[in-house]
C-alpha positions in Angstrom: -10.0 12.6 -1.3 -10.4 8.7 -1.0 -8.9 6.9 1.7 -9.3 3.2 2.0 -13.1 3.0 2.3 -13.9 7.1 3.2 -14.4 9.9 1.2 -13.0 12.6 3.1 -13.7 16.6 1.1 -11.3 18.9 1.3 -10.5 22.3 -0.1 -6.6 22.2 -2.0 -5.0 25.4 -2.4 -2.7 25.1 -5.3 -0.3 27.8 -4.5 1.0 25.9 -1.1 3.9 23.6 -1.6 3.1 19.7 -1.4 5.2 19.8 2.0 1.9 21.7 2.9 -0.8 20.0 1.8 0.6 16.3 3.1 1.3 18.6 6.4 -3.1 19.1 5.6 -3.8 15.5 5.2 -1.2 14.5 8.1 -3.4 16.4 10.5 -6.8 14.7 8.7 -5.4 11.2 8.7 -3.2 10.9 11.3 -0.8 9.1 8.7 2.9 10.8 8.6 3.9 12.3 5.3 6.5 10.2 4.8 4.4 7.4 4.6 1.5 8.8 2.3 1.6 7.7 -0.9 -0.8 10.4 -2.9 -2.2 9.4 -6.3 -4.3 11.4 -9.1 -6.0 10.4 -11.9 -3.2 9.1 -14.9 -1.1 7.7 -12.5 0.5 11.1 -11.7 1.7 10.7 -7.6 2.6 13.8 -5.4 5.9 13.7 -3.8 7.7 16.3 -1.6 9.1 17.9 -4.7 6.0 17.9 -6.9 4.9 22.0 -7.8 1.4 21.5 -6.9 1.0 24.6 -9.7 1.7 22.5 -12.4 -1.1 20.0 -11.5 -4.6 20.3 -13.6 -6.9 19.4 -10.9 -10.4 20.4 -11.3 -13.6 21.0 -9.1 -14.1 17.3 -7.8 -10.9 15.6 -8.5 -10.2 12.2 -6.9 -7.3 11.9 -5.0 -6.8 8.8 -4.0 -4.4 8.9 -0.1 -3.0 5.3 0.6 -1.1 4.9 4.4 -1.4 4.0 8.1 -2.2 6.4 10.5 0.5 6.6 13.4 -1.8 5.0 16.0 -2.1 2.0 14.0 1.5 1.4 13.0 2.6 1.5 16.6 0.4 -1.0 18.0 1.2 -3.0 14.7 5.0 -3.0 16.0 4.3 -3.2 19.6 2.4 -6.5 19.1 4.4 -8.2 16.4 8.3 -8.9 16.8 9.4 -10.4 13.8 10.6 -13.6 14.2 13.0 -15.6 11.7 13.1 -19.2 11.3 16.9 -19.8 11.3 17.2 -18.1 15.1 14.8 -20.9 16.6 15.8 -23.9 18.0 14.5 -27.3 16.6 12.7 -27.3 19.9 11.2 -23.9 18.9 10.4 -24.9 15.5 8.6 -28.4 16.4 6.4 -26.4 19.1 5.3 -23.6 17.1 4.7 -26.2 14.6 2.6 -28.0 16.8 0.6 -25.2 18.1 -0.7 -24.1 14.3 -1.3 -28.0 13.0 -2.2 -29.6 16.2 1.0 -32.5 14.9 4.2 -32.9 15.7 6.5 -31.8 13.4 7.7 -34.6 11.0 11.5 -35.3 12.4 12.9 -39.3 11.3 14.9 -41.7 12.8 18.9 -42.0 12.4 20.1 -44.6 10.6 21.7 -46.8 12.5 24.1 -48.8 9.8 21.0 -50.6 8.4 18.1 -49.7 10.3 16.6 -48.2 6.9 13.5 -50.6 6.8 12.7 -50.5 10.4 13.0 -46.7 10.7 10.5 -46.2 7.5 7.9 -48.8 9.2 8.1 -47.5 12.2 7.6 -43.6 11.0 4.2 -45.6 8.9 3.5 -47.3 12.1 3.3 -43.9 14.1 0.7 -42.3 11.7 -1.5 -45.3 13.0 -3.6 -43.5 15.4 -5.2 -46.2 17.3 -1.4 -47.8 17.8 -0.1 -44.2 18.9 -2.9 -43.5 21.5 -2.5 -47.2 23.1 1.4 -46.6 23.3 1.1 -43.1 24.8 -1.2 -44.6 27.6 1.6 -48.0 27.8 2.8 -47.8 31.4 5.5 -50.8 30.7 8.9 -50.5 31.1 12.2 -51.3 29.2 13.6 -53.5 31.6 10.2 -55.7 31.7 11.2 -59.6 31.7 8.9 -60.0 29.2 10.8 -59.0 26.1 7.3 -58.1 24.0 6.9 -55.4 26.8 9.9 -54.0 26.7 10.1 -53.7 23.2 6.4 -52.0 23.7 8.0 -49.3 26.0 11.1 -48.7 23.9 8.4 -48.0 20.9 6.5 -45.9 22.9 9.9 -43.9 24.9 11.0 -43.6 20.8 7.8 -41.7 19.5 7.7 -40.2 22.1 10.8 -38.5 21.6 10.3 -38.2 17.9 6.8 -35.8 19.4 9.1 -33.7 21.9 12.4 -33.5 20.2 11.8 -31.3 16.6 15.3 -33.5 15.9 16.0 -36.9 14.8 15.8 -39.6 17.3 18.4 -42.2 17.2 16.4 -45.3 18.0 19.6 -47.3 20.1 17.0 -48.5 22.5 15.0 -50.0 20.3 17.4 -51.6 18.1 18.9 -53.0 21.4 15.8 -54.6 22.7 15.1 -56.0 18.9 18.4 -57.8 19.1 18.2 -59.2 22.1 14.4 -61.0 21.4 14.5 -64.8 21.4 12.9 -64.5 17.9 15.5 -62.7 16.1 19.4 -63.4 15.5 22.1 -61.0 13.9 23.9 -62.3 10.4 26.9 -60.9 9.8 28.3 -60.9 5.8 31.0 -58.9 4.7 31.4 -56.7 7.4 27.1 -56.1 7.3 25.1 -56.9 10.5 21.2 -58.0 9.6 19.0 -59.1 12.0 16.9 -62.2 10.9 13.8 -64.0 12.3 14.7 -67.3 13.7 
C-alpha cells in the first residue's frame, strides 16, 4: 500500500468486508475511515459498500491510501481558526495588511466638493519616501503662526491617519489650513468654490 511518500505491506484478506480492512489501515495510519480515500489501479476506489470479493487484486497490487491521520487534523484545527474577510473591521483589515506587506493598506481621501486634484497629489506625494519619513519625524503643530508649518503638520496628522485608519480620511484639516494661506484665495462660480494662487 502507498501512502503519501511510504510503502507500507500488508496482507488483504478478501473475504472481510471493506468496513474491515479500512478498520486495518485505520489502526496502521492513524487516519479515520471516513476520511480515507482508497484507490486501485483503473481508477476503481473502495468505499464502505464495495464487496472486496469482487475485486481482482493480485500478489503485489498497489493500493494507493490518501488522508490525514487524526493527530494531524486536530492540531491543524486547533492552530488555525478560519477567519473571513467580511467579519473584520477596516481597522483589522489595514493591520493584517500591514503585517504581511510591511505597507499600509491603500485607503484615499474624501472628496471634499472639489478636492479631486489635491487628494490624487497628495496620495502621489505620500509614496515619496524621503517626504513621508521627514513628515513622520515633523514635530510642528497646526496652530504654528507660521502658516508653511501648520500646513506641514496637517500633511503629516493626514497621512498619518490614512497609515492608522484602513478607512478614508476626510482631509478638513488640510483643506482648512490651505484656505487660509496668504498665497491662496477661494473663487466662487456658479455655486463652485476653487481655491486659486494669488
Amino acid at each position: 500500500m502507498k501512502w503519501g511518500k511510504q510503502t507500507l505491506p500488508m496482507t488483504i484478506d478478501l473475504n472481510e468486508d471493506a468496513g474491515t480492512f479500512k478498520a486495518q489501515l485505520y489502526a496502521l495510519t492513524s487516519i479515520p475511515p471516513d476520511k480515507q480515500k482508497i484507490m486501485l489501479k483503473g481508477g476503481i476506489t473502495i468505499v464502505d459498500s464495495t464487496d472486496m470479493k469482487t475485486l481482482e487484486m493480485r500478489d503485489g497490487a498497489v493500493i494507493m491510501l490518501i488522508g490525514t491521520p487524526e493527530d494531524k487534523q486536530e492540531k491543524m484545527d486547533l492552530s488555525k481558526k478560519a477567519i473571513f474577510a467580511e467579519d473584520l473591521t477596516n481597522a483589522d483589515k489595514a493591520r493584517l495588511y500591514q503585517q504581511k506587506t510591511g505597507e499600509s493598506i491603500p485607503v484615499g481621501l474624501i472628496n471634499l466638493g472639489n478636492t479631486c486634484y489635491m487628494n490624487s497629489t497628495l496620495q502621489v506625494l505620500k509614496k515619496v519616501k524621503e517626504l513621508s519619513d521627514d513628515l513622520k519625524n515633523f514635530k510642528g503643530q497646526h496652530s504654528n503662526p507660521n502658516k508653511q508649518l501648520g500646513f506641514l503638520a496637517s500633511l503629516r496628522d493626514t497621512y498619518r491617519f490614512l497609515d492608522v485608519n484602513g478607512e478614508a480620511v476626510r482631509p478638513l484639516n488640510l483643506v482648512v489650513v490651505l484656505i487660509q494661506s496668504p498665497h491662496l484665495h477661494i473663487v466662487t462660480k456658479n455655486g463652485i468654490s476653487i481655491v486659486c494662487r494669488s
